[in-house]
C-alpha positions as CSV (number, residue, x, y, z in Angstrom):
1,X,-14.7,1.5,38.8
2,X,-16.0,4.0,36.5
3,X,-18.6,2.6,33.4
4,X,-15.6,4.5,31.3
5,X,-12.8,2.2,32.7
6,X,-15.1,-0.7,32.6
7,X,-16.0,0.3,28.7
8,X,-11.8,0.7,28.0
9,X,-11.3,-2.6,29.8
10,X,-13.8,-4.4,27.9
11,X,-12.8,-3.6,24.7
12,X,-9.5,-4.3,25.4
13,X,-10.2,-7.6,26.4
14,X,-12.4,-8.3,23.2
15,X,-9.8,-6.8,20.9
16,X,-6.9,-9.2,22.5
17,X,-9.2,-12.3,22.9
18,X,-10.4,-11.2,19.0
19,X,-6.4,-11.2,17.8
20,X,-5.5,-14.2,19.7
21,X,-8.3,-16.2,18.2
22,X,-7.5,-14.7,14.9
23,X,-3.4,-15.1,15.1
24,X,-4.2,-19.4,16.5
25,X,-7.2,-19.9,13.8
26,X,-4.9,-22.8,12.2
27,X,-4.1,-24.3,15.8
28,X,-7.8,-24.3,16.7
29,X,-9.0,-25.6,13.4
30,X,-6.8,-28.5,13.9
31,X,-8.1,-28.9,17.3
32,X,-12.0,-27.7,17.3
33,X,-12.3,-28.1,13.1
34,X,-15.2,-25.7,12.0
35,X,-16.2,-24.5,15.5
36,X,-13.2,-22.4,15.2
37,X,-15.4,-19.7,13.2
38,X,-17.2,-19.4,16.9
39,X,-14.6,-17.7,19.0
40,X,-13.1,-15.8,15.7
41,X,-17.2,-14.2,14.5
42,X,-17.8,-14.2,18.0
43,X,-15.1,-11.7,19.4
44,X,-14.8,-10.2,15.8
45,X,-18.4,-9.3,16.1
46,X,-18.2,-8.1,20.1
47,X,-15.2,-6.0,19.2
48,X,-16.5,-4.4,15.9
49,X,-20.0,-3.1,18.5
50,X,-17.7,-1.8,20.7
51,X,-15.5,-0.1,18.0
52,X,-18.4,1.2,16.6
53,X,-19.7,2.8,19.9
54,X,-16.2,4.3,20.4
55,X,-16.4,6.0,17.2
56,X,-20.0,7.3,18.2
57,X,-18.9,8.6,21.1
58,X,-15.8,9.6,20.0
59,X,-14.1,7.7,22.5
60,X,-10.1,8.5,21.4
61,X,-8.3,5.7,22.9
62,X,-10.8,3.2,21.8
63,X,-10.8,4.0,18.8
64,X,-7.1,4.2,18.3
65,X,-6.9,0.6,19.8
66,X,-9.4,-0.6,17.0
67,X,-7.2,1.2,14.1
68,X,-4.1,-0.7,15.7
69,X,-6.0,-4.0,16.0
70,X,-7.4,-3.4,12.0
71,X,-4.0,-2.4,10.9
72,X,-2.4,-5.7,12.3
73,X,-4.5,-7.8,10.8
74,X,-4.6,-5.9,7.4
75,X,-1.0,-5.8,8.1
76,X,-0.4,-9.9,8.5
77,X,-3.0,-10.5,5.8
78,X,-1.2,-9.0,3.1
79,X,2.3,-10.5,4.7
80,X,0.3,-13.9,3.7
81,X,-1.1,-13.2,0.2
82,X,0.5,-13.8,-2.8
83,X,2.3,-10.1,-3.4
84,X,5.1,-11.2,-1.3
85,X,5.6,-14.4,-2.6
86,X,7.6,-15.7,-5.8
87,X,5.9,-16.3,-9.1
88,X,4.1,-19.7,-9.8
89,X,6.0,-22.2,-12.2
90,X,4.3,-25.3,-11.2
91,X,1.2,-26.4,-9.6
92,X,-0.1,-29.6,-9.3
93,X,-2.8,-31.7,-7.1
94,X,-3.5,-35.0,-6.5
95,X,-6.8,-36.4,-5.3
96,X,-8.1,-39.4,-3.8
97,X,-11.7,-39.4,-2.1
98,X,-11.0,-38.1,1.5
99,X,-7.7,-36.1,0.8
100,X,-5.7,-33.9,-1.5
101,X,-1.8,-32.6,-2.1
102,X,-1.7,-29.5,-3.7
103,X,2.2,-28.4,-4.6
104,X,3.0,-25.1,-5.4
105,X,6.9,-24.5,-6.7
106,X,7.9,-21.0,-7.1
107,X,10.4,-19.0,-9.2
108,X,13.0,-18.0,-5.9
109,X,13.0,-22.2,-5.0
110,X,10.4,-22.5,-2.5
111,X,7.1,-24.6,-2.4
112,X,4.4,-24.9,-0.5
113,X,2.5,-28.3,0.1
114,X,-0.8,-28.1,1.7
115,X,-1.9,-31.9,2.4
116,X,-5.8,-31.2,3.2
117,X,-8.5,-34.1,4.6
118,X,-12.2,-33.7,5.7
119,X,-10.9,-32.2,8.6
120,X,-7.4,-31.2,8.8
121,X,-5.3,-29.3,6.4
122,X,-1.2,-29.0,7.3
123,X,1.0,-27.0,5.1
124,X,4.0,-27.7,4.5
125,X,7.5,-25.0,3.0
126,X,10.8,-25.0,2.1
127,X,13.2,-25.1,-0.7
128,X,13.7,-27.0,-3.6
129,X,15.9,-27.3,-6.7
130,X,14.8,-28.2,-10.3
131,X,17.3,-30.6,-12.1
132,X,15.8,-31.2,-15.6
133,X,13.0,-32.8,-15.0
134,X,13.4,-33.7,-11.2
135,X,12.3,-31.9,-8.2
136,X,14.4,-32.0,-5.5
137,X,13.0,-31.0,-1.8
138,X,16.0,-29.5,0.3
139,X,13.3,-29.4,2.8
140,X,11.3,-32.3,4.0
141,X,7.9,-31.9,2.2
142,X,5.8,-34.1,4.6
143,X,5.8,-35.4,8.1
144,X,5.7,-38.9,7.0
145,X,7.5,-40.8,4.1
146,X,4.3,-40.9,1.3
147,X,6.3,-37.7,-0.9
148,X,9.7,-38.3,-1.1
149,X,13.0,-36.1,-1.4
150,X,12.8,-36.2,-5.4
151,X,10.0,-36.3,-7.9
152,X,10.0,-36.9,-11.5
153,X,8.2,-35.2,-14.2
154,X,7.4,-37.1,-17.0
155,X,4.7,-35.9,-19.9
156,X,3.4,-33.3,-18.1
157,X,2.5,-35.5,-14.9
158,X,4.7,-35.5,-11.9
159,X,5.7,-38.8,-10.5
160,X,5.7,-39.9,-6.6
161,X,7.0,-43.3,-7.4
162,X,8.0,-45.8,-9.3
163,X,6.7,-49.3,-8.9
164,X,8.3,-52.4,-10.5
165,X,6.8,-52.0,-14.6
166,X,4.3,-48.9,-13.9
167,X,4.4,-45.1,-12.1
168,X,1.6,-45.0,-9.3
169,X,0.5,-41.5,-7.7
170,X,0.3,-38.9,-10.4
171,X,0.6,-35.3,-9.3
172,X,-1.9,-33.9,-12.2
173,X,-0.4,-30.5,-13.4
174,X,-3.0,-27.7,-13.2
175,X,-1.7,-26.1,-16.4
């Protein structure tokens, strides 16, 4: 094989490898927690060197390969942000020493719930409806049973629970 083929090959590798890592970088946080940055800097790095060489050399198809592989990332990072989303009405966190809830609801009816720890963080959508002061989830918020299907919002604080003569696990709004 040619050092050309070998050079076309290579960078195709890297550039898949690169947009697998980056497309899984939530699985492999989950499983791998900050080591996760290896793989992604690593075959970001490899495949930006070899993009660069391509443009040097004015290497066509690698350098067309590179535009695809920057446009479909640009293209699923601005998917993700905020422009495609609904407006904020609420947001809201609760703390404890190891973990945090953040809840964002949105003007169209959906949230999002990202339940973080030292190590982990899972995010969690759907839909909701707002009755007065109650949030109902349409969707289940969270794998286990700790946020239920309706909260309450009372003085600005948004209510998990009730227990017997007091409210326990305040969602502090950020506003």
């Amino acid at each position: 094989m040619n050092k050309i083929k070998k050079f076309y090959l290579l960078t195709l590798f890297v550039g898949v490898i690169f947009l697998t890592t980056y497309f899984l970088q939530d699985f492999l946080y989950r499983k791998m927690w900050i080591f996760t940055l290896i793989p992604l800097y690593l075959f970001g790095i490899i495949f930006l060197i070899l993009f660069i060489i391509s443009i040097i050399k004015k290497n066509k198809i690698i350098l067309l390969m590179g535009i695809m592989i920057i446009m479909i990332i640009s293209i699923t990072e601005l998917f993700t942000s905020e422009l495609f989303k609904g407006k904020k009405i609420l947001e809201a966190t609760l703390k404890d020493d190891l973990s945090s809830m953040h809840l964002i609801l949105r003007d169209n009816n959906k949230f999002e719930l990202m339940s973080s720890d030292i190590f982990t963080q899972e995010v969690y959508k759907g839909k909701y409806e707002l009755l007065k002061n109650k949030i109902i989830f349409e969707d289940k918020p969270y794998i286990n049973s700790f946020i239920p299907d309706t909260l309450t919002i009372i003085n600005n604080e948004i209510i998990i629970r009730f227990d017997k003569n007091e409210t326990s696990n305040r969602l502090r709004n950020l506003f």
